[in-house]
N, C-alpha and C positions, 0 to 999 in steps of 0.2 A: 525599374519599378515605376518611374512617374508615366511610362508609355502603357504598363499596365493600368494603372488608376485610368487613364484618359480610355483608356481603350474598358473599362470597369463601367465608367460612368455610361459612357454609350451605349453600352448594354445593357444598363439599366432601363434607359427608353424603351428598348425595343421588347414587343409585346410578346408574352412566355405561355409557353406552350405546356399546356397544365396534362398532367399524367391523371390517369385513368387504369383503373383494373378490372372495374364495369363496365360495361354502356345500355343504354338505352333505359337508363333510370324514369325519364319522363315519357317515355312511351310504353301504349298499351293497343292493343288491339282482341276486338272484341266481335263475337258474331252478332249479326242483326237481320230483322227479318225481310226489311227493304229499306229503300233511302227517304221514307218517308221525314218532313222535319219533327216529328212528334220519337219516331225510333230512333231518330240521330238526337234527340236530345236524350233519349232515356242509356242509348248506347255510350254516350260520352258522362254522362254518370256515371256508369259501371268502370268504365277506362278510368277515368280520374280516381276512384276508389282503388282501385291498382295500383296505381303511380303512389297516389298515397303511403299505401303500405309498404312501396317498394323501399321510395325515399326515405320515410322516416323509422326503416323496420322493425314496422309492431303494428297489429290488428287493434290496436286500441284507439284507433284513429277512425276507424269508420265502428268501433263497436259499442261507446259510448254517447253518440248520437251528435257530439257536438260540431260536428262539422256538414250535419246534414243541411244546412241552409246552403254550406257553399257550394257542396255536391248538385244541390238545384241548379245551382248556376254553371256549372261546370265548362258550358260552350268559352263564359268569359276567359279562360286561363288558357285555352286550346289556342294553339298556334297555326296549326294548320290537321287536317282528315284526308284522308282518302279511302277509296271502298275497293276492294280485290274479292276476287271467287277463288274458293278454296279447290280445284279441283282434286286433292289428293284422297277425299273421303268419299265412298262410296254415292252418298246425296251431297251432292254439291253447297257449299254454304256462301252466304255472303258477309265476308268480314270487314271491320272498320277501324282501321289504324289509326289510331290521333296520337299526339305530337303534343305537348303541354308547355309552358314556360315555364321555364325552372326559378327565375325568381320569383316567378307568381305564387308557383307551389312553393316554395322556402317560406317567402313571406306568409302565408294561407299557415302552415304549418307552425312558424311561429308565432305568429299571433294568438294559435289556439294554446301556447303553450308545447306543442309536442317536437321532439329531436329531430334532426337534420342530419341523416346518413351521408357523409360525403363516395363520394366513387371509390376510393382505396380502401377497400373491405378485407376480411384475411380471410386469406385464400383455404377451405377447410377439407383437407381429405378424409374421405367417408370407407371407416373398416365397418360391415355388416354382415355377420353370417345370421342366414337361417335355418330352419331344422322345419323339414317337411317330409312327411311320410318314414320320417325313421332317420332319415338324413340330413346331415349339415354340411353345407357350403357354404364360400365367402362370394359375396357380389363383386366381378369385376367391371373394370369399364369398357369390356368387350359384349358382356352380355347381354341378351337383346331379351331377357324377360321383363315380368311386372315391376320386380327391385328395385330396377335401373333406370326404367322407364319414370315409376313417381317419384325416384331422389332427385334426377336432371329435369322435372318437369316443374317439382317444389321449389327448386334454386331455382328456376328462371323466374315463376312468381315474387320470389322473397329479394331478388338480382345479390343473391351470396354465390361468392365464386367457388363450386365447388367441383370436385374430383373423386375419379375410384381407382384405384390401387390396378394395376398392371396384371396382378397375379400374375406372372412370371416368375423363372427360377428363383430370382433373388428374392421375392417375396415367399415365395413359398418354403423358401430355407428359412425362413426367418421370423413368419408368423402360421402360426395352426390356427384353425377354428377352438381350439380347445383353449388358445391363447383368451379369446373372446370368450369365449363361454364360464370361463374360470377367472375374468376380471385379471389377465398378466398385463399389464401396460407398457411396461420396459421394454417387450420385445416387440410391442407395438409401434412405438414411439421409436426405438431406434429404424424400424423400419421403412417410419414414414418419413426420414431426414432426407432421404433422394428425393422426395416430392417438391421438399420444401415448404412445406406446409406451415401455415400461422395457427393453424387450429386442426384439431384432429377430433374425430365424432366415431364415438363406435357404439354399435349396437348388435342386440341381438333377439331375433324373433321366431317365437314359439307357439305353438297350439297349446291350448289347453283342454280342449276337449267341448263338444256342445257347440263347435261352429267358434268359440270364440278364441282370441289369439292374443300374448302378450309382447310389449318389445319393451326393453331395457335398452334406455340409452347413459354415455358416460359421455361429454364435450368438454376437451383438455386445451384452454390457451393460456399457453406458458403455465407461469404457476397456481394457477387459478384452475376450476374445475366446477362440473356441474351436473349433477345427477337427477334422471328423471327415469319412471315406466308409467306405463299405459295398460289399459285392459281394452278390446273390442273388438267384436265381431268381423267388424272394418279394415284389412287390410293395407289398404289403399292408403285411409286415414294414420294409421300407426307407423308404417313407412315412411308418410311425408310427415309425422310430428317430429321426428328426427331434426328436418330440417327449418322447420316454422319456428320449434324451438330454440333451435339455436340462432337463427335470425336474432329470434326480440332478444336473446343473453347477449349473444353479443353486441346490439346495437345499442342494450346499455352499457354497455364498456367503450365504444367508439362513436356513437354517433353526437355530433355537436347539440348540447341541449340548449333550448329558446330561454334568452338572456343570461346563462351563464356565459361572461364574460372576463377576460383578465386586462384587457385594454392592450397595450404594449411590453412585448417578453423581446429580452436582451438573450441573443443564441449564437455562443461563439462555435464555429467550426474547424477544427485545423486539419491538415494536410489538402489544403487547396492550394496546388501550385501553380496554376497555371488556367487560361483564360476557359477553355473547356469543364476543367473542373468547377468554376464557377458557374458556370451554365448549368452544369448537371444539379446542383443543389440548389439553385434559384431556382430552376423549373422545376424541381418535386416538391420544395415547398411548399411552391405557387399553386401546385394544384392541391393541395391538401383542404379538405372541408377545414372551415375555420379561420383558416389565414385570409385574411382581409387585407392586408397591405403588407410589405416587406421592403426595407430600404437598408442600402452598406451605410453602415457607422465606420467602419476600418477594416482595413487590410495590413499585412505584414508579414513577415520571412514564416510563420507559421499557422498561419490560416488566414479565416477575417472573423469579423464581429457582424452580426445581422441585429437588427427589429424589427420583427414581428409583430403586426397589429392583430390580434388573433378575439375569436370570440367563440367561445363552444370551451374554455377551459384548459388551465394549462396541463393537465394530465390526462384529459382524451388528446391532445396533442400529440404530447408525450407518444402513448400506447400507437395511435397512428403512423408516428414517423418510423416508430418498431416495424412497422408491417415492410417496408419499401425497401430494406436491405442495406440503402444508402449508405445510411450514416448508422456510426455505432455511438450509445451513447458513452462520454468518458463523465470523469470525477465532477463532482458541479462544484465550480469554485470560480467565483464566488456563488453561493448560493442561489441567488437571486436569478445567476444566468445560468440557463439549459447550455450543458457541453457537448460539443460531438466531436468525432473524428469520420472525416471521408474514409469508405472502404476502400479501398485497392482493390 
């Protein structure tokens, strides 16, 4: 035991390699019409409005105007640009990748007040049938129409990890279009347990006649739920409100908010036996939004004890550690300290 502690401590120095289920949160790329500096300032506005909404996901960030003085200055937070030609579109375009800092933008964002989306987002599989000319299909992740095109176009805007359902045998034994059209969730839900999914989105989109078209959507994480429909001519638009929507819901359930703080939280974990298994739950901590410092208090024949310097609140925490599989939570006792067990 004391060759473990020695060997504990040491690896507390050494730097931890933070988990991610996103990437490319501060980056954006944007077309522009030359490399003028007048276009590249206006081009890296539009990119940092991106990043914006990615990080802190919710459009309320650039729609209530307060942040447009920093938007002006946007080159300050950019880390590095480069310019590429798009050759895959018929007229060739010229586009502008920038690169942002993400303490800038943290900082930038809480000062305004507004949440801190950290990387470990829940991953949401997307059930969508539609009904067009008389018939209903479901959207798979093979399809190469409209669907599928603005669900995987909206999540890369919104960076929510999302997926479409296989439709394969076992899905299709197990969920009809009629399951969605008729509001059955149970055999939705068990369906989407091979996904693994943190969240599950279903919708369903119809014509109404006169050009215009309605989608109902239902978004289920865990036991929590969230009902919305739409009316609109708009297609395109109805399709992606699906997933705009559940961005900003969910990001108020996870994303770390500006000064909700809890200073230091005590997180006992047991069934860590062994030096790996301590690596594996100091690095998912580690990278969790929120956690700001983590140090061993003890160790022992059935786990250890951690603290936690955390800021964004002890129950987006919470909800966050939920997404990573890691850890299960156990009984809180004493109160005060958050319980887990390592999964096997």
């Amino acid at each position: 035991m004391r060759y473990l502690l020695v060997l504990l401590s040491l690896l507390s120095l050494m730097p931890l390699l933070a988990q991610a289920q996103v990437s490319g949160l501060y980056q954006a790329e944007v077309a522009v019409a030359d490399q003028a500096a007048d276009t590249r300032a206006e081009g890296m506005q539009r990119a940092l409005m991106q990043v914006l909404i990615k990080v802190s996901g919710t459009t309320r960030v650039v729609e209530d105007g307060a942040l447009h003085g920093a938007l002006q200055r946007a080159s300050r937070y950019a880390q590095r640009y480069q310019y590429r030609s798009d050759g895959v579109a018929e007229e060739p375009r010229l586009l502008m990748a920038v690169e942002f800092e993400s303490n800038a933008v943290d900082g930038l964002l809480a000062e305004y007040g507004y949440p801190v989306w950290g990387r470990v987002r829940p991953q949401t599989l997307v059930w969508l049938a539609v009904e067009d000319r008389g018939q209903r299909s479901l959207v798979g992740a093979d399809d190469s129409g409209l669907a599928r095109e603005v669900i995987m176009r909206s999540a890369a805007e919104r960076a929510l990890p999302v997926q479409l359902p296989l439709l394969d045998l076992s899905d299709r034994q197990r969920v009809q279009v009629a399951d969605i059209w008729g509001g059955f969730w149970d055999d939705i839900v068990q369906a989407s347990q091979r996904y693994q999914a943190q969240a599950i989105l279903i919708g369903r989109l119809a014509p109404l006649g006169s050009g215009q078209w309605e989608v109902r959507w239902t978004l289920l994480d865990g036991d929590e739920s969230e009902h919305w429909q739409q009316r609109s001519g708009d297609v395109d638009a109805l399709i992606g409100s699906g997933v705009r929507h559940s961005s900003e819901w969910l990001s108020s359930r996870y994303a770390r908010a500006a000064g909700d703080s809890d200073g230091e939280l005590l997180m006992r974990v047991d069934g860590v036996g062994n030096l790996y298994d301590y690596r594996r739950v100091v690095e998912h901590l580690s990278g969790l939004s929120g956690v700001q410092s983590l140090r061993l208090v003890r160790i022992d024949s059935e786990g250890m004890q951690l603290a936690l310097g955390i800021d964004g609140g002890q129950e987006v925490l919470q909800r966050t550690i939920a997404l990573g599989r890691l850890l299960v939570a156990a009984e809180q006792d004493p109160p005060q300290q958050m319980h887990y067990r390592l999964r096997q």
